[in-house]
C-alpha positions as CSV (number, residue, x, y, z in Angstrom):
1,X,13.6,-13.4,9.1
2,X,12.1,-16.8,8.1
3,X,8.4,-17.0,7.3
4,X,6.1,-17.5,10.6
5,X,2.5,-18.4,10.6
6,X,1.4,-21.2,8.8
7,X,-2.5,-21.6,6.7
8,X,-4.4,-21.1,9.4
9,X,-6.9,-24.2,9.5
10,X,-9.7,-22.5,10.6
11,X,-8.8,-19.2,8.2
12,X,-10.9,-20.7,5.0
13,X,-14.2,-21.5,6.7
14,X,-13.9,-17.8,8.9
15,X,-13.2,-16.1,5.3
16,X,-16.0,-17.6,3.7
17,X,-18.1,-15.7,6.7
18,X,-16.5,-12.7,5.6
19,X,-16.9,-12.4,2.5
20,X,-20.5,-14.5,1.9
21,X,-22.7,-13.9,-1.1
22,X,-18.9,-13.2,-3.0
23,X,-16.9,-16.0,-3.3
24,X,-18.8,-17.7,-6.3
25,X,-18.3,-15.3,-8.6
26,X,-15.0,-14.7,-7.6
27,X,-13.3,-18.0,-8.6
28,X,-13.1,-16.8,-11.5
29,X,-13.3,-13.0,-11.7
30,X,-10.5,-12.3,-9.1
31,X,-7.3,-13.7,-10.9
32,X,-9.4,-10.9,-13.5
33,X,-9.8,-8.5,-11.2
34,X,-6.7,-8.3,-10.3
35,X,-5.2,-7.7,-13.6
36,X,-7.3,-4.9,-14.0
37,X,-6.2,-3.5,-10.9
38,X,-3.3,-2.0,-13.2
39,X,-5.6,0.6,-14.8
40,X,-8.5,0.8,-12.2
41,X,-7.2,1.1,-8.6
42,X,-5.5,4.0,-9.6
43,X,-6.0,5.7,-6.3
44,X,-3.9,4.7,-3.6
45,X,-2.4,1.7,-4.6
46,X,1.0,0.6,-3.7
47,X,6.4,-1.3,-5.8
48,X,8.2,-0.6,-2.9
49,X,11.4,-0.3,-1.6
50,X,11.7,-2.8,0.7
51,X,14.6,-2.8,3.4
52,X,15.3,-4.3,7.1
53,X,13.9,-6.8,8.4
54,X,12.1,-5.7,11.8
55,X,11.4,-7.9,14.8
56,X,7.6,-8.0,15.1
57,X,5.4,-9.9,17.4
58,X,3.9,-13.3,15.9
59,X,0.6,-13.0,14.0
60,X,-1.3,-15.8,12.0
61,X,-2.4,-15.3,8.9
62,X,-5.9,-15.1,9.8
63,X,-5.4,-11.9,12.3
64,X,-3.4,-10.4,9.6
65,X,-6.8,-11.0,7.2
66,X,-8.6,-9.2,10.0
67,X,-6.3,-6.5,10.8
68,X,-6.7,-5.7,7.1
69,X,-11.1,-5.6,7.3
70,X,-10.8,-4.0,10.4
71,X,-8.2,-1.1,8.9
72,X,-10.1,2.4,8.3
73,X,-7.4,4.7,7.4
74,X,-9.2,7.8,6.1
75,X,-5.9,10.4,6.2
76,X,-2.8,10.0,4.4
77,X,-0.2,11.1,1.8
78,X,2.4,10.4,0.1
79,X,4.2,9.0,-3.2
80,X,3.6,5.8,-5.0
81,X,5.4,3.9,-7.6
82,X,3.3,1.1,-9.9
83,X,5.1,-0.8,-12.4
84,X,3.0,-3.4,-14.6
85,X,4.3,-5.6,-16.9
86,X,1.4,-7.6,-18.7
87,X,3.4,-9.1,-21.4
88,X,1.2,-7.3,-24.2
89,X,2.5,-6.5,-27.5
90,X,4.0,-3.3,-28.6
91,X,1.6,-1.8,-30.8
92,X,3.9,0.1,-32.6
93,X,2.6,2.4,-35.3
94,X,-0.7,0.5,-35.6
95,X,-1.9,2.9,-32.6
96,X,-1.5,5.8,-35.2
97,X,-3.1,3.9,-38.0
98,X,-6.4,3.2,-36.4
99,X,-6.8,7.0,-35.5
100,X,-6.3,9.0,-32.3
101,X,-9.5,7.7,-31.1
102,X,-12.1,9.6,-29.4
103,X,-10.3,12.0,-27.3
104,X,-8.0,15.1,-27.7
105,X,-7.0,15.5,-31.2
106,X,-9.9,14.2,-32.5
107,X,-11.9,17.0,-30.6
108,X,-14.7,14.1,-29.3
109,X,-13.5,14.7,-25.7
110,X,-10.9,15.7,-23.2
111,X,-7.0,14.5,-23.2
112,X,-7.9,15.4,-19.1
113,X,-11.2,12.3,-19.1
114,X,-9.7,10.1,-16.2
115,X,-11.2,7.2,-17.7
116,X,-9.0,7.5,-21.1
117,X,-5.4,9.0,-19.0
118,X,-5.3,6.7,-16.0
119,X,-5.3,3.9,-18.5
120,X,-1.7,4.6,-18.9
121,X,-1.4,2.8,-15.8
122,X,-1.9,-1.0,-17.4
123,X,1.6,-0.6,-18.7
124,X,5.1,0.8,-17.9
125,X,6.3,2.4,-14.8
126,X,4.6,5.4,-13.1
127,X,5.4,7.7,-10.3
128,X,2.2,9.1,-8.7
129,X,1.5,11.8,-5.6
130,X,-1.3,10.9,-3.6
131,X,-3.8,12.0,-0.7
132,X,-6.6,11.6,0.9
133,X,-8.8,13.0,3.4
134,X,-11.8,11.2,4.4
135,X,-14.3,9.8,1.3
136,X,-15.2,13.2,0.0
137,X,-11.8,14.3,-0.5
138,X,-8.8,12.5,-2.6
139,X,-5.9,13.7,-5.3
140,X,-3.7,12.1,-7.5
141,X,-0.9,13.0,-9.5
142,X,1.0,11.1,-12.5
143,X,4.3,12.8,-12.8
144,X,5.4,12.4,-16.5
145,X,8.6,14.1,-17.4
146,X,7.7,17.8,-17.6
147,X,4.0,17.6,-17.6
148,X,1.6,16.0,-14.9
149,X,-1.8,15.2,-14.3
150,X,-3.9,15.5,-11.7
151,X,-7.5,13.8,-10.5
152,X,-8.7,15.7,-7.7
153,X,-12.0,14.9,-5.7
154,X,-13.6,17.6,-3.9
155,X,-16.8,17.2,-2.1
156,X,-19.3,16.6,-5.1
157,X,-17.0,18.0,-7.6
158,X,-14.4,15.9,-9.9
159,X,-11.4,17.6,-12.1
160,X,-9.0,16.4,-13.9
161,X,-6.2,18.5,-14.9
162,X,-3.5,17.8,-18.1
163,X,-1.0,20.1,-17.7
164,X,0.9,19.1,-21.0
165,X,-2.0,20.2,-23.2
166,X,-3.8,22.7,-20.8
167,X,-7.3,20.8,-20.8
168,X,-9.8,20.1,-17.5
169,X,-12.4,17.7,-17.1
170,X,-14.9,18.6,-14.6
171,X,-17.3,15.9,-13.8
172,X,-19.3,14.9,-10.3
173,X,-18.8,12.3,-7.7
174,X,-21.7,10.6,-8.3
175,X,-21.3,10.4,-12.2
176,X,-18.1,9.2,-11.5
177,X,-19.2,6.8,-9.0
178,X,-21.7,5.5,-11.8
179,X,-18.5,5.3,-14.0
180,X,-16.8,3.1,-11.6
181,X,-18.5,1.4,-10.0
182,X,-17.2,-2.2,-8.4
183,X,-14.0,-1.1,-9.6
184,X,-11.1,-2.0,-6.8
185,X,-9.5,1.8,-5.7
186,X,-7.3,1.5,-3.0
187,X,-4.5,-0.8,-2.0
188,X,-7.4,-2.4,0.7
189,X,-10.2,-2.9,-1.9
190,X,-6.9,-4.7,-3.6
191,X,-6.2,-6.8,-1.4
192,X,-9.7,-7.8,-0.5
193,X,-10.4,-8.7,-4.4
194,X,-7.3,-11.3,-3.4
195,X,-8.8,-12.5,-0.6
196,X,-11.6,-13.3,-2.1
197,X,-10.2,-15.9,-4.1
198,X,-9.0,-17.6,-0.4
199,X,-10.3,-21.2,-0.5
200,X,-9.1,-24.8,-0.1
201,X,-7.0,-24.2,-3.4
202,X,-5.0,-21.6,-1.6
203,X,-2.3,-21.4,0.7
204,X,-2.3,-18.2,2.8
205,X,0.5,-17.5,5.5
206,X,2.4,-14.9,6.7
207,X,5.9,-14.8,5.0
208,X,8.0,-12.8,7.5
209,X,8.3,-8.6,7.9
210,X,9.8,-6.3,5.7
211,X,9.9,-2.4,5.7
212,X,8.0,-0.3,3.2
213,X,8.7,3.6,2.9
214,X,10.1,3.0,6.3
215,X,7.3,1.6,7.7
216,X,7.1,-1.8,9.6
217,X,4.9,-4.6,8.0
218,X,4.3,-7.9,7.5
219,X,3.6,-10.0,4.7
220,X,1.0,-11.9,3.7
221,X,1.5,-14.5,1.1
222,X,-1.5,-16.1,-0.8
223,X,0.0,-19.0,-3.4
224,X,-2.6,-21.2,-5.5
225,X,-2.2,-24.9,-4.9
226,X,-2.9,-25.8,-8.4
227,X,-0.8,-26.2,-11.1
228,X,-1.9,-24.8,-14.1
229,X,-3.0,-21.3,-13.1
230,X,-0.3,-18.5,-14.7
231,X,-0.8,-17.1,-11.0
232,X,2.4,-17.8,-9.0
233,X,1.7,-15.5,-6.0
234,X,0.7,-12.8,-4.3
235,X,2.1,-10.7,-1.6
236,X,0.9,-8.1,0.7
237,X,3.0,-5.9,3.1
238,X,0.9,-4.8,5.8
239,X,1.5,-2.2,7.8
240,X,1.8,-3.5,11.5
241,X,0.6,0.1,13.1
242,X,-2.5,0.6,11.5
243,X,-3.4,-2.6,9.0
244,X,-3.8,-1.0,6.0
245,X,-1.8,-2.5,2.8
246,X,1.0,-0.2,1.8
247,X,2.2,-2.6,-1.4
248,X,1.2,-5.4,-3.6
249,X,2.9,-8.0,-5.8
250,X,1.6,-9.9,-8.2
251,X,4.0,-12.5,-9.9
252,X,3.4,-15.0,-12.4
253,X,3.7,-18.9,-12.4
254,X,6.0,-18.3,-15.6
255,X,8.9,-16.4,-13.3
256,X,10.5,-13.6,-14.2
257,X,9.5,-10.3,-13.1
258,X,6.2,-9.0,-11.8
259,X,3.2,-8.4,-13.2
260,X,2.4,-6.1,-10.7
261,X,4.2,-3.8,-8.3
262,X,2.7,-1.0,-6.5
263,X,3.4,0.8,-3.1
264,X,4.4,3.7,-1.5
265,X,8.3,4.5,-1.5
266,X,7.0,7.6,0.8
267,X,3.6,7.9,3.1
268,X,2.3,10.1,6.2
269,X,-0.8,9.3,7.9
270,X,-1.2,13.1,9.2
271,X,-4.3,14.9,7.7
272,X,-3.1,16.7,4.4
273,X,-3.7,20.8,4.5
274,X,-7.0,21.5,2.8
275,X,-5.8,23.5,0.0
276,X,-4.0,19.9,-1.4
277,X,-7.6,19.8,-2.5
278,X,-8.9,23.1,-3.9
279,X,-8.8,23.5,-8.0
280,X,-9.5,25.8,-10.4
281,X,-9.0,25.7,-13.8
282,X,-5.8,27.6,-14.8
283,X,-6.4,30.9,-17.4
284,X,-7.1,29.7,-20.9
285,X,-7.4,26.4,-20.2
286,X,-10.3,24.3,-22.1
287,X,-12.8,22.7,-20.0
288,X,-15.5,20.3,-20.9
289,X,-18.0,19.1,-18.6
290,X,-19.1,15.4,-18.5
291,X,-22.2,16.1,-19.7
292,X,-20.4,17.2,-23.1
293,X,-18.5,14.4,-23.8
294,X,-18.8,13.3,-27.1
295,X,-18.3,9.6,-28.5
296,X,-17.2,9.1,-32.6
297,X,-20.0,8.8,-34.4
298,X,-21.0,4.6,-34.1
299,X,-20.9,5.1,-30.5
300,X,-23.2,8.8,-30.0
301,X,-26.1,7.3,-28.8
302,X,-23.9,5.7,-25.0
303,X,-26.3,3.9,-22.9
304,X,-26.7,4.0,-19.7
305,X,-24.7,2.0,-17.7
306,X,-27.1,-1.3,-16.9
307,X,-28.1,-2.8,-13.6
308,X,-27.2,-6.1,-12.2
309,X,-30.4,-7.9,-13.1
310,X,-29.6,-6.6,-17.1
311,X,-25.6,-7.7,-16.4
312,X,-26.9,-11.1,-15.3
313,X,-29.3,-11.0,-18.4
314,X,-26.9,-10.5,-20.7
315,X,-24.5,-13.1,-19.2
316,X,-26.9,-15.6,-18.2
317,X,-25.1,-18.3,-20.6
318,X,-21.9,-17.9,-18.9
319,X,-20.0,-20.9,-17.3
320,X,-17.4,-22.0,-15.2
321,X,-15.1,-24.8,-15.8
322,X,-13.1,-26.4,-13.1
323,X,-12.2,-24.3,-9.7
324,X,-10.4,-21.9,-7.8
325,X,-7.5,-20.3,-9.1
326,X,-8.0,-23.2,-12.6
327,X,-11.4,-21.9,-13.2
328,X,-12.5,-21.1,-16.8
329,X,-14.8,-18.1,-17.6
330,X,-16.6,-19.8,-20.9
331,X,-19.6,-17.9,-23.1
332,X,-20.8,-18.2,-26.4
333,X,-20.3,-15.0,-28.1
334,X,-22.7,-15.8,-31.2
335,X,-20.2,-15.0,-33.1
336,X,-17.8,-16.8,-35.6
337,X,-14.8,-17.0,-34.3
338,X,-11.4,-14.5,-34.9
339,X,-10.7,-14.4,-38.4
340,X,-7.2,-15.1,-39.5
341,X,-4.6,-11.8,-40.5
342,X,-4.8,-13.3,-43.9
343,X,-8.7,-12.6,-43.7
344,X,-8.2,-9.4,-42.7
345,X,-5.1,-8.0,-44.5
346,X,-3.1,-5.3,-43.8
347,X,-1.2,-4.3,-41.0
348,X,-4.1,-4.9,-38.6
349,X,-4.2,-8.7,-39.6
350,X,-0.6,-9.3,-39.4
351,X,-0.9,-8.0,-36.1
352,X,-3.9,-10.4,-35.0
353,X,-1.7,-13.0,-36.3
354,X,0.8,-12.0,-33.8
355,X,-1.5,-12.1,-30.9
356,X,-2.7,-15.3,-31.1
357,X,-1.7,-19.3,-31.3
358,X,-3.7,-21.4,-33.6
359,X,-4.5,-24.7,-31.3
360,X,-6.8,-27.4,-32.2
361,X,-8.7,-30.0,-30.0
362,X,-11.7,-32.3,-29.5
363,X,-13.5,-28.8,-29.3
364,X,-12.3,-28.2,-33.0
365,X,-9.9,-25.2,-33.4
366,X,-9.4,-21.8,-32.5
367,X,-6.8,-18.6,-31.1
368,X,-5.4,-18.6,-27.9
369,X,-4.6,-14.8,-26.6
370,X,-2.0,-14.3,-24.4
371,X,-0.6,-12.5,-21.8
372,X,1.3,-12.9,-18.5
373,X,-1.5,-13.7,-16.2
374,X,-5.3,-13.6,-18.3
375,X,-5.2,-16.2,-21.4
376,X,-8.1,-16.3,-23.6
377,X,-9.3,-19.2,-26.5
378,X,-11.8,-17.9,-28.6
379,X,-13.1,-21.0,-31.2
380,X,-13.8,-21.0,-34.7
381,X,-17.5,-21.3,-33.8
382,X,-17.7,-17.9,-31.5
383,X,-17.0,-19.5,-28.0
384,X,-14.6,-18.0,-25.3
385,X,-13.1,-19.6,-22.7
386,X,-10.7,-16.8,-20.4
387,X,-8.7,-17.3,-17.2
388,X,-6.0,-17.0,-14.9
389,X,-4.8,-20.4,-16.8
390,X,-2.1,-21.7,-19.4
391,X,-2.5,-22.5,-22.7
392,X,-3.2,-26.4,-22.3
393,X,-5.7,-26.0,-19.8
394,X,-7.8,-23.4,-21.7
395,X,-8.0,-25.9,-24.5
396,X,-8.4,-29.0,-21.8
397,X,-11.7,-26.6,-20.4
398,X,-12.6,-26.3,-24.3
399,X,-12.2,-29.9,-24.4
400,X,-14.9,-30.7,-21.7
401,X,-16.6,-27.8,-22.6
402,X,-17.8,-29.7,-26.0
């Protein structure tokens, strides 16, 4: 089918409506956001298989945004497949070298944390179970060859469960909540950090149907304007019954394949039996309350996590360069800069020298960090400048920066 519905010229100011007292910040925190996506919205987000091509009615791009705020789907199950490809580095044995960190072998914590295990997520493909029953109940599973793991939700109660070596986390909803807070975790909240980025910069239209874990939907297409954002575009299927986002894709401006792909291959909207949620840890295994997590010794004393008035604090020289989907994150660290891999030695500085490109400007010269979609300069003199942006325009924000 050929795309139908075109930017809806009344869809930007009606958006702004929507979503007031968020779009400023997220000019340049989205094309972030959603990056971090990968790790964070572990929960129910959507890489689908796509096939047919269903007849649906006509719908501009502006109903579809509403369908999607007006969507409350509080039941569901199913099977999800995410694949991210962020273009990082393959850290090879220098993982091993630094240590095993803070969790597991080191005995500092739990192999079962969720914070540490659904970080797994940022890279690779992953298959995952999911359900869901209203707010106070929710499971996931990340099938890994023989073993799994599991993050149930229960009423006040949190576990997580490693089956490979036998541990359980056992945490509450609140702490969790504290944990993760303004962190996207569902397909919706997904989509919604992408919408947020909806302004004159961006094209927004809906880009035919498709079927997802034979579902009908349609897509919504949001594409940057600009040139010079690593963003290329972002698409949504929708699912026509009941508005909720069943998959999202990510691609880059570079080509190639994408940096994100999540959905369902498999979904039911019928409530799930209540035992999907019950949990108790299995004979001998080791269980560690949050309350006894343990950090390696520079980090025992953890502080609590710090309100918006301290965030703001804390970031109150932080700038923006430029606009939409080409706006630059800039903020003097105090620091002095990366030092070179021949500064550091070792294997650890050949690797930083393998992260980063020297550049040089009017601002003097410094590393740019890549990856696929978030680039970063950090200066000789301790300033960073990180965005959704290429290589030449992180060093043309440095430039006007000085």
């Amino acid at each position: 089918m050929a795309p139908y519905g075109s930017d809806d010229s009344t869809m930007t100011e009606e958006a702004d409506d929507r979503y007031t007292g968020r779009r400023k910040a997220a000019r340049y925190v989205v094309p972030v956001a959603v990056v971090g996506v990968a790790a964070a919205t572990i929960g129910l987000v959507p890489a689908i298989a796509d096939s047919g091509d269903p007849d649906l009615p006509e719908i501009t791009a502006q109903q579809l945004i509403d369908r999607i705020a007006e969507s409350d789907v509080q039941e569901l199950s199913g099977t999800v497949k995410i694949s991210t490809d962020l273009g990082l580095p393959d850290l090879g044995g220098l993982e091993s070298s630094l240590g095993s960190g803070a969790m597991g072998e080191s005995g500092d914590g739990s192999s079962a944390d969720p914070s540490a295990k659904l970080m797994e997520l940022a890279s690779g493909t992953h298959t995952l179970r999911v359900a869901a029953d209203g707010p106070d109940r929710q499971k996931l599973s990340l099938l890994e060859n023989a073993a799994e793991y599991s993050l149930i939700h229960n009423g006040k109660d949190v576990w997580g469960y490693d089956s490979q070596s036998n541990e359980v986390f056992h945490g509450t909803a609140e702490e969790q909540k504290d944990e993760q807070r303004d962190v996207p975790a569902t397909p919706k909240d997904m989509t919604e950090e992408a919408l947020k980025a909806v302004d004159d910069t961006t094209s927004v239209t809906v880009d035919g149907t498709a079927q997802v874990a034979g579902r009908d939907a349609y897509r919504l297409l949001i594409k940057p304007k600009q040139s010079g954002t690593t963003v290329g575009a972002i698409t949504v299927a929708v699912d026509a019954k009941t508005g909720m986002p069943l998959k999202f894709t990510l691609t880059p401006a570079s080509g190639g394949a994408a940096v994100i792909d999540a959905g369902f291959t498999q979904v039911s909207f019928a409530k799930p039996a209540a035992s999907t949620f019950d949990f108790s840890p299995p004979k001998g295994a080791k269980v560690t309350e949050e309350g006894e997590m343990t950090a390696p010794e520079e980090h025992t004393e953890r502080a609590a996590p710090k309100s918006e008035d301290e965030l703001a604090k804390d970031f109150e020289g932080l700038k923006v360069i430029g606009e939409g989907w080409n706006s630059v994150a800039t903020f003097d660290t105090g620091g002095e800069g990366i030092p070179s891999g021949s500064e550091v030695g070792g294997d650890f500085g050949g690797f930083l020298d393998s992260l980063g490109d020297k550049v040089t400007g009017k601002f003097g010269s410094g590393t740019v960090f890549q990856t696929r979609l978030v680039n970063a300069l950090v200066t000789e003199d301790g300033k960073l400048y990180v965005g959704a942006v290429t290589k030449d325009a992180l060093v043309k924000a440095a430039d006007s920066g000085k």
